[in-house]
C-alpha positions in Angstrom: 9.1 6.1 -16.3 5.9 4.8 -14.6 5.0 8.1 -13.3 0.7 7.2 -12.8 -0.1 10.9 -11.3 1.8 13.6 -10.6 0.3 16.9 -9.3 1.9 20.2 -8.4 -0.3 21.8 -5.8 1.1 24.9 -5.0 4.8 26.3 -5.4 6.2 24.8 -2.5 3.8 21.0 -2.2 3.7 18.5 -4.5 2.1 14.8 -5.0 3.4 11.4 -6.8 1.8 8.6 -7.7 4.3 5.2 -9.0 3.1 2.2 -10.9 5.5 -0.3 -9.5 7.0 -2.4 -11.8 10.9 -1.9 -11.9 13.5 -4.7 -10.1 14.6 -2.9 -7.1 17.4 -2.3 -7.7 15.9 0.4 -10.4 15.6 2.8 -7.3 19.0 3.5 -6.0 17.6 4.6 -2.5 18.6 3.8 1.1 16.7 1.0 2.6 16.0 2.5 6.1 15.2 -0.9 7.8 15.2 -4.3 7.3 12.7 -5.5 5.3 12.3 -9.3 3.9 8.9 -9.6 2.0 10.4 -8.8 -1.5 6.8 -6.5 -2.8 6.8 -4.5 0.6 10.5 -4.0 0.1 9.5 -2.6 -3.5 6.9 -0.1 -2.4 9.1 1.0 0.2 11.7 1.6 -2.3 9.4 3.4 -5.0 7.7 5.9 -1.7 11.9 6.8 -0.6 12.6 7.2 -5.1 9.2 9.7 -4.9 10.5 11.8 -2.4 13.7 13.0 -4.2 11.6 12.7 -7.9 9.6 15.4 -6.6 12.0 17.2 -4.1 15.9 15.9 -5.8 17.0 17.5 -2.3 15.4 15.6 -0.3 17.5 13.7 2.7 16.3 10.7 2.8 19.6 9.8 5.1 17.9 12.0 7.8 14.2 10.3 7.6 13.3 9.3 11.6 10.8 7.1 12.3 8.5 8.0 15.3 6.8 6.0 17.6 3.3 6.4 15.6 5.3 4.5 12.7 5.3 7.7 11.0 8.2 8.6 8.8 9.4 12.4 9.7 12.9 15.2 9.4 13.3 16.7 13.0 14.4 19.6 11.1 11.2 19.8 9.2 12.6 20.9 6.3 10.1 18.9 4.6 6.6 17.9 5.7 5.8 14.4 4.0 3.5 11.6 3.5 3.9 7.9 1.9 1.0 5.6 1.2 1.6 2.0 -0.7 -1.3 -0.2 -2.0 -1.1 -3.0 -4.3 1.7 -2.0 -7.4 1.5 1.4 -6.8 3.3 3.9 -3.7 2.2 7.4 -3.3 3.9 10.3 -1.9 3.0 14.4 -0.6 5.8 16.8 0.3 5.6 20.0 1.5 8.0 23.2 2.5 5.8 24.5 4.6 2.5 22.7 5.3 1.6 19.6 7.1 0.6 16.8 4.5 -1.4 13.2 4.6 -2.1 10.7 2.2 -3.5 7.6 1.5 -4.0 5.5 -1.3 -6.7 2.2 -1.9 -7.8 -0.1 -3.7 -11.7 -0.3 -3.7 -12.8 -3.6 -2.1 -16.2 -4.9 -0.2 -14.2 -5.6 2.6 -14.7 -2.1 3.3 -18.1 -2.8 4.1 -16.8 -5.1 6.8 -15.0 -2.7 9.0 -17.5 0.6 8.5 -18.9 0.5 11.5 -15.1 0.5 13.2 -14.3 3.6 11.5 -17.6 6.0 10.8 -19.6 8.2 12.9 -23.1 6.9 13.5 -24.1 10.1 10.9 -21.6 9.2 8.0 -22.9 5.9 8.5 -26.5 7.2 7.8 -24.9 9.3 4.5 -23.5 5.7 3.3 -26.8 4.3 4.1 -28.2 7.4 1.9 -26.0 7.3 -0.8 -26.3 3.6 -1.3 -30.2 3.7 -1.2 -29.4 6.2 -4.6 -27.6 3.7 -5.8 -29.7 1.0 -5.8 -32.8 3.1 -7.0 -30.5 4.4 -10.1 -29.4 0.5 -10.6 -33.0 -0.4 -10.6 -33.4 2.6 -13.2 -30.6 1.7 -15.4 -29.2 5.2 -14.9 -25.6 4.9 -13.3 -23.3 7.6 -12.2 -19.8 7.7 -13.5 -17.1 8.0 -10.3 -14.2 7.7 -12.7 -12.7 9.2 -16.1 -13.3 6.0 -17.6 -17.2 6.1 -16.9 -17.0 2.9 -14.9 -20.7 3.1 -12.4 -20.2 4.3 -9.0 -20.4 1.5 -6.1 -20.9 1.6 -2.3 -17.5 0.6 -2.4 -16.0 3.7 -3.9 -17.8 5.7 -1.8 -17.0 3.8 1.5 -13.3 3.2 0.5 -12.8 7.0 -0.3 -14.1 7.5 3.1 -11.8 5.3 4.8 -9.2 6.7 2.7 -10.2 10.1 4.1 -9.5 9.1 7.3 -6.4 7.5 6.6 -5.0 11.1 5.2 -6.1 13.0 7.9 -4.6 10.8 10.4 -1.3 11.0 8.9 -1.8 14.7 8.9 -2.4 14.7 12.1 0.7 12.4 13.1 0.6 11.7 17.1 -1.2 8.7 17.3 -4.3 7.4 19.7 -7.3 8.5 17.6 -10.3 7.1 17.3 -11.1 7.0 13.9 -15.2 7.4 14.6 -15.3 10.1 17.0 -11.9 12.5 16.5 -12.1 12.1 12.5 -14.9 13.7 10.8 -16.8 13.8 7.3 -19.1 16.0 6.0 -21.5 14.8 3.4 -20.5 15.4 -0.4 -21.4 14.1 -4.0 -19.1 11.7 -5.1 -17.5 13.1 -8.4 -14.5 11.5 -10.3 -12.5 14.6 -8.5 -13.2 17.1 -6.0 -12.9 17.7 -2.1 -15.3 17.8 0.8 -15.0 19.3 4.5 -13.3 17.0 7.4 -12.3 18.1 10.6 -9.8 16.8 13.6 -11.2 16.8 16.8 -9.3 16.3 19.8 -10.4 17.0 23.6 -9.6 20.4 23.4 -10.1 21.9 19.9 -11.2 21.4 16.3 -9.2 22.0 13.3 -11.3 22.3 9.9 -9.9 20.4 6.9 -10.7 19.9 3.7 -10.4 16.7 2.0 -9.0 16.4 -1.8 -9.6 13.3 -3.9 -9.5 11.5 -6.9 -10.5 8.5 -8.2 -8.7 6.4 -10.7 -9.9 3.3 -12.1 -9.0 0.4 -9.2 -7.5 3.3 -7.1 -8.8 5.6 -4.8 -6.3 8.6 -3.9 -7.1 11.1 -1.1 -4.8 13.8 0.6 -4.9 16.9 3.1 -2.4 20.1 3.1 -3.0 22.8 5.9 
């Protein structure tokens, strides 16, 4: 059973992650909607098996999929999030607590797109962090991000960030943020696990979050509960 992470986060919420590499037909799930690019049809698969590994009650008959793309019970029975990346799918569920997740694979295209989705001052921590970097570098004197000691890069911290965003955006749910200016990070030491301070802001109020993480090697895992 290719279980690659499984964490039980409180009584009632609990996280997945899958290593893909079963036929589909391994899954025994509903397929919700048509599908016809055989690997998506596999992480699809694997996020619908996580849901009932971690919850066997789950109804996956009932899942809804709203306008936002986002996968939802009107009964809200369950609060739940599904990422995919690569060979692997990731899941949350909760009883009682809204949930997002994402899941990455670190990659310099990262770098591409940062301006699209950080505030000019977590732009300036990047800048920061990766001026440490290269003065550590030119030191010799790396910091492990990982349990297998592999040195940190700006792309673990940039795709952790965008990861970040990702999770609080499926917390929130509705659609139409901005990613720059309603998503925000405060600055934290990158550390093979931990959390750091977020917050969604919308025109009319702010709602604090806190950000968990954890960084595999090749795989970048981030989630919100509140």
């Amino acid at each position: 059973m290719p279980i690659f992470f499984q964490q039980e986060i409180d009584d009632r919420t609990r996280l997945a992650i899958w290593k893909i590499e079963e036929e589909e037909a391994f899954f025994h799930v509903p397929l919700q909607r048509e599908i016809t690019h055989p690997h998506k049809r596999q992480q699809h698969l694997a996020g619908r098996y996580l849901l009932r590994f971690l919850f066997p009650d789950f109804p996956l008959e009932l899942i809804r999929i709203a306008d936002t793309r986002k996968p939802y019970l009107e009964d809200e029975a369950y609060h739940f999030s599904i990422s995919h990346c690569s060979d692997y799918a990731a899941v949350i569920v909760s009883k009682n607590k809204r949930v997002g997740l994402d899941i990455e694979v670190p990659s310099p295209k990262v770098e591409k797109i940062k301006h699209k989705f950080l505030h000019e001052e977590e732009l300036a921590m990047v800048s920061e962090n990766s001026r440490k970097l290269q003065a550590a570098s030119n030191k010799q004197e790396y910091t492990p991000y990982n349990a297998n000691a592999k040195r940190q890069t700006p792309d673990s911290k940039l795709t952790l960030l965008w990861s970040a965003k990702e999770a609080i955006f499926k917390w929130w749910s509705y659609g139409n943020v901005d990613f720059s200016e309603m998503i925000r990070l405060q600055p934290f030491s990158l550390q093979p696990s931990g959390s750091f301070e977020g917050a969604f802001r919308s025109e009319k109020q702010e709602w604090p979050l806190t950000v968990h993480y954890r960084l595999f090697d090749q795989l970048c895992l981030a989630w919100v509960v509140k």
